[in-house]
C-alpha positions as CSV (number, residue, x, y, z in Angstrom):
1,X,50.4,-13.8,0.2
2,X,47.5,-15.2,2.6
3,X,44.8,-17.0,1.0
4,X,41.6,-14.7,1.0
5,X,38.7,-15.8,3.6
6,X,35.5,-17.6,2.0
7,X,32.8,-15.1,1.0
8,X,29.3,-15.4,0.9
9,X,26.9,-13.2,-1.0
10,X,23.1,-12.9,0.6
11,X,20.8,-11.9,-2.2
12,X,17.5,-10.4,-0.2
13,X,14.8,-9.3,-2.1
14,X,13.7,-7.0,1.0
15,X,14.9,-5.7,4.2
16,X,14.2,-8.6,7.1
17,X,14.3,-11.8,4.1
18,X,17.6,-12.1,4.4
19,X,17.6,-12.2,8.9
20,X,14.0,-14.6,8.7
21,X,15.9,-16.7,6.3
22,X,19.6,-17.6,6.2
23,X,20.3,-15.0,10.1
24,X,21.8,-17.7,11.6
25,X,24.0,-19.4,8.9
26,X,25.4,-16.0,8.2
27,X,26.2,-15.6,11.7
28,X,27.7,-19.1,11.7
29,X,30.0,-17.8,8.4
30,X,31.3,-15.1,9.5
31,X,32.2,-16.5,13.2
32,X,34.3,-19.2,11.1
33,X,36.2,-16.3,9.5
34,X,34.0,-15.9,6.2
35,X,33.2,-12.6,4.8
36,X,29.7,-11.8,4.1
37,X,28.2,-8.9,1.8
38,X,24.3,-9.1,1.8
39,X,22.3,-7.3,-1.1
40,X,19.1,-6.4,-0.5
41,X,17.6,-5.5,-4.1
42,X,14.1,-4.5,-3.2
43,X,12.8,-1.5,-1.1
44,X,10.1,-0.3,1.2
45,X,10.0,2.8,-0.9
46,X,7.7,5.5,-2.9
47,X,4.8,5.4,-4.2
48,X,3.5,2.0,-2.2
49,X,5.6,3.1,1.0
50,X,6.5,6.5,2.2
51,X,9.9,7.7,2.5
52,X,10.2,7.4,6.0
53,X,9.5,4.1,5.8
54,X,12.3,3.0,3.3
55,X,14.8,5.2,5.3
56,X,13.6,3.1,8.6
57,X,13.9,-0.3,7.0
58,X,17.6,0.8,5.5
59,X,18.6,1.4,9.1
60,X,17.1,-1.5,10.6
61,X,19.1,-3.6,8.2
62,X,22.2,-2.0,9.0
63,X,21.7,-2.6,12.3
64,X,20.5,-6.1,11.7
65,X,24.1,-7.1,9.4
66,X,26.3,-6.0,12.1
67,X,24.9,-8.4,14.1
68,X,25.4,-11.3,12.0
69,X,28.8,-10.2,10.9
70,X,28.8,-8.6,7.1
71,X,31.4,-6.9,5.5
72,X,29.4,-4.8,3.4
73,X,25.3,-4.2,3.2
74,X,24.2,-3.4,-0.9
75,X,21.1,-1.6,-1.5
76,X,19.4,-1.1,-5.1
77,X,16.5,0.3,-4.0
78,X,14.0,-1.2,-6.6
79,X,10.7,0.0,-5.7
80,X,9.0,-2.7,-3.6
81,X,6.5,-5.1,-6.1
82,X,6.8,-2.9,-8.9
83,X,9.7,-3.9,-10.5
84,X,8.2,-5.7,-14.1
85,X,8.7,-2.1,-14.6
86,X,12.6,-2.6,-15.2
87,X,13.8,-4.4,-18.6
88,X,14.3,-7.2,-17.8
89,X,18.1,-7.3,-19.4
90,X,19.1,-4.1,-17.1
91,X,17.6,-5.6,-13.6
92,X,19.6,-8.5,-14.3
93,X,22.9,-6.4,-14.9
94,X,22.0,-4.8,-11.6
95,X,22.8,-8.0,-10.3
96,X,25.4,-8.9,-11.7
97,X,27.5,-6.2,-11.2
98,X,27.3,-6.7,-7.2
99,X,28.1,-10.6,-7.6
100,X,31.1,-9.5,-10.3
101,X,32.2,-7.1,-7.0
102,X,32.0,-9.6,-4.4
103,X,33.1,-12.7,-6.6
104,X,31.2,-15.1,-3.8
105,X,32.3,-18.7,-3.1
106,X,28.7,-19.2,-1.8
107,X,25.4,-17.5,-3.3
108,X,22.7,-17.6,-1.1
109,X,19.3,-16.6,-2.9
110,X,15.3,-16.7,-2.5
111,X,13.2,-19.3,-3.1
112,X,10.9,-18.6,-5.9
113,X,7.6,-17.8,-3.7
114,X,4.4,-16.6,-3.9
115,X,5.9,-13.3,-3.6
116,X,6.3,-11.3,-7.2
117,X,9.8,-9.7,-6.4
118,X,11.1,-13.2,-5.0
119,X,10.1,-14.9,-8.2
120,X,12.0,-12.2,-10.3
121,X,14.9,-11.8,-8.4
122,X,15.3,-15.9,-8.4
123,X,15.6,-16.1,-11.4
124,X,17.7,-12.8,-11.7
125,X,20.0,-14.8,-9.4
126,X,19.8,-17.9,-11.8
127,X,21.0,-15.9,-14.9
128,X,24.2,-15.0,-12.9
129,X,24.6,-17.9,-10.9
130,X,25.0,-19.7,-14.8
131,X,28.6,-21.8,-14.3
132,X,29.8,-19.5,-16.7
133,X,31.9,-16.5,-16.8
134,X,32.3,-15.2,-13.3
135,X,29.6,-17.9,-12.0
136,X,32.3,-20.4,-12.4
137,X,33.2,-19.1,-9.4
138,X,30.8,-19.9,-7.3
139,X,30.9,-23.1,-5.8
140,X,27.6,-23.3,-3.8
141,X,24.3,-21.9,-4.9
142,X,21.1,-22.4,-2.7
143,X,17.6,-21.0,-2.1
144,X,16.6,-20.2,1.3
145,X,13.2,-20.4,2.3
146,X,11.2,-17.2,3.8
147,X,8.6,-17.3,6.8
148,X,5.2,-15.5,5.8
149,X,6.0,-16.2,2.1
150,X,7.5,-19.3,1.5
151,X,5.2,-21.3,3.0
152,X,2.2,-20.0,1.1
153,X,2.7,-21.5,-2.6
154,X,-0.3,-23.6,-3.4
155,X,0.9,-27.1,-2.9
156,X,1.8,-28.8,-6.4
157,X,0.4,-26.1,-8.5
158,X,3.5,-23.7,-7.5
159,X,6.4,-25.6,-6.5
160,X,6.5,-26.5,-3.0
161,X,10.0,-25.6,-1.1
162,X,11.2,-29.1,-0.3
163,X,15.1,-28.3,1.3
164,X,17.8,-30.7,0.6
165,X,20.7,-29.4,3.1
166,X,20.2,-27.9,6.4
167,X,22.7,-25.7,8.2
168,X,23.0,-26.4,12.1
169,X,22.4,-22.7,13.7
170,X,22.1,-24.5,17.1
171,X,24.9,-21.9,18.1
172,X,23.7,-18.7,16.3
173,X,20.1,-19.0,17.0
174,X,20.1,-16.4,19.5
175,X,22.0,-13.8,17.3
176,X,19.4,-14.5,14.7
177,X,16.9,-13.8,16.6
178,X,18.9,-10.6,18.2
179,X,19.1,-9.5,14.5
180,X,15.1,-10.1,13.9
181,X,14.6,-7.9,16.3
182,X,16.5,-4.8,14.4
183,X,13.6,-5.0,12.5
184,X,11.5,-3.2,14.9
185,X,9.2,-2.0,12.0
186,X,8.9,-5.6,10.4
187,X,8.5,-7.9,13.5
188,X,4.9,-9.0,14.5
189,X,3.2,-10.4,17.3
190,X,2.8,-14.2,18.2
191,X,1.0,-15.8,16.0
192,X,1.5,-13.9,13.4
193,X,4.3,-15.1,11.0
194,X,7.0,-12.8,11.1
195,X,7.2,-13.3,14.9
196,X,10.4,-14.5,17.2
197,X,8.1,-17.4,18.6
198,X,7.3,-18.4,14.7
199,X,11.0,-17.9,13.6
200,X,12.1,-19.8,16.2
201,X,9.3,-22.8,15.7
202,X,10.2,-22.9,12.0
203,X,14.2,-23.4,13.2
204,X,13.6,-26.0,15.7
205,X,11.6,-27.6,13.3
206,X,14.2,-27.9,10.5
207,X,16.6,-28.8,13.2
208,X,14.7,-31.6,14.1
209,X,14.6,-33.0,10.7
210,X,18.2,-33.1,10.6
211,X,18.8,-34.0,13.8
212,X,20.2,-30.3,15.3
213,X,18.8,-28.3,17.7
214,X,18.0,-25.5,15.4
215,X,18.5,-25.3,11.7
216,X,17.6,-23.1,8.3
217,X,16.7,-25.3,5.4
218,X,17.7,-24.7,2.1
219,X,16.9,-26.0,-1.7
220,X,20.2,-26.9,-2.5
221,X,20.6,-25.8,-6.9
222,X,24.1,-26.3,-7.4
223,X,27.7,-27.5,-6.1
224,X,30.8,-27.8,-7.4
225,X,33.3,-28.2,-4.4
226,X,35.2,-31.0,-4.4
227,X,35.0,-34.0,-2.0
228,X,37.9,-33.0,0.1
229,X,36.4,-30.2,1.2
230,X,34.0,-31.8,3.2
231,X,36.1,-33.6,4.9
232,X,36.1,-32.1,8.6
């Protein structure tokens, strides 16, 4: 029997997080071979967002997966910034019970922002992530930062995203940017933050600081592959 291909879980709090941040190392994964399932937890939904809205965003991250490659797209279809409603015990079961299906190698999650339902799903993520049970599994676990949310913690008062491994997307930029743009509902116009000029920027500035043409920065929490592993 074949060993199985790497898999990579995406956890995105909402529709377009996962594209502004980790679009291009997805990409990048899957092209090696990888298998990719992204879970978006969070939705564009009733009673902040009409239905039509939720039902557009759904689509548009369909849309947006097949371009960088997934397996499978997961929707739970929290109500956007309203879920303290949910014990706290069941949100995180939520959770786990997509990351017990996919059994990643690689758990990508969001930094814990200034946004409410990034903060809670971090450290949803956290809880599962633990190096116990099936998070034993997982041998890489890293928070991605977020353009138009990350950036706007209150320097040393909230913790500032400081990345610690960057991911050369030198060859996937332009499909991450193709995927952006599947988010016809969520993409602004230059100079606002959600932008393709701004999304780009923010790559070709983490490339630079590692010495790529275009990267995605992350905050690295946790590894446990081995040193022969990294030997290329």
């Amino acid at each position: 029997m074949s060993e199985r291909p790497p898999r990579m879980l995406v956890i995105a709090p909402h529709p377009d997080d996962e594209i502004l941040g980790v679009g291009g190392t997805m990409a990048r994964f899957t092209r090696a071979g990888g298998e990719l399932t992204v879970l978006t937890v969070a939705a564009h939904m009733p009673p902040l967002y009409p239905k039509s809205v939720h039902e557009q965003t759904v689509a548009e991250a369909r849309l947006a997966h097949q371009v960088v490659g997934a397996k499978r797209s997961e929707f739970l279809n929290f109500p956007a910034a309203l879920m303290d409603d949910v014990r706290v015990p069941d949100f995180n079961r939520r959770i786990h019970e997509v990351v017990e299906s996919v059994m990643p190698d690689i758990l990508l999650i969001p930094y814990p922002d200034r946004h409410i339902d990034h903060r809670q799903i971090f450290d949803a993520a956290m809880v599962v992530s633990r190096p116990v049970g099936i998070g034993r599994n997982i041998h890489l676990v890293a928070a991605y930062e977020t353009i138009s949310e990350t950036h706007w913690n209150a320097p040393h008062i909230e913790p500032n995203f400081t990345p610690n491994w960057v991911v050369d997307v030198t060859d996937t930029i332009d499909t991450k940017i193709q995927a952006m743009e599947c988010y016809e509902s969520q993409v602004h116009a230059f100079p606002q933050p959600r932008s393709v000029e701004a999304l780009k920027a923010l790559a070709l500035f983490r490339g630079s600081q590692a010495g790529f043409g275009y990267g995605e920065a992350f905050h690295m929490v946790r590894m446990t592959t081995g040193p022969e592993e990294l030997v290329r």
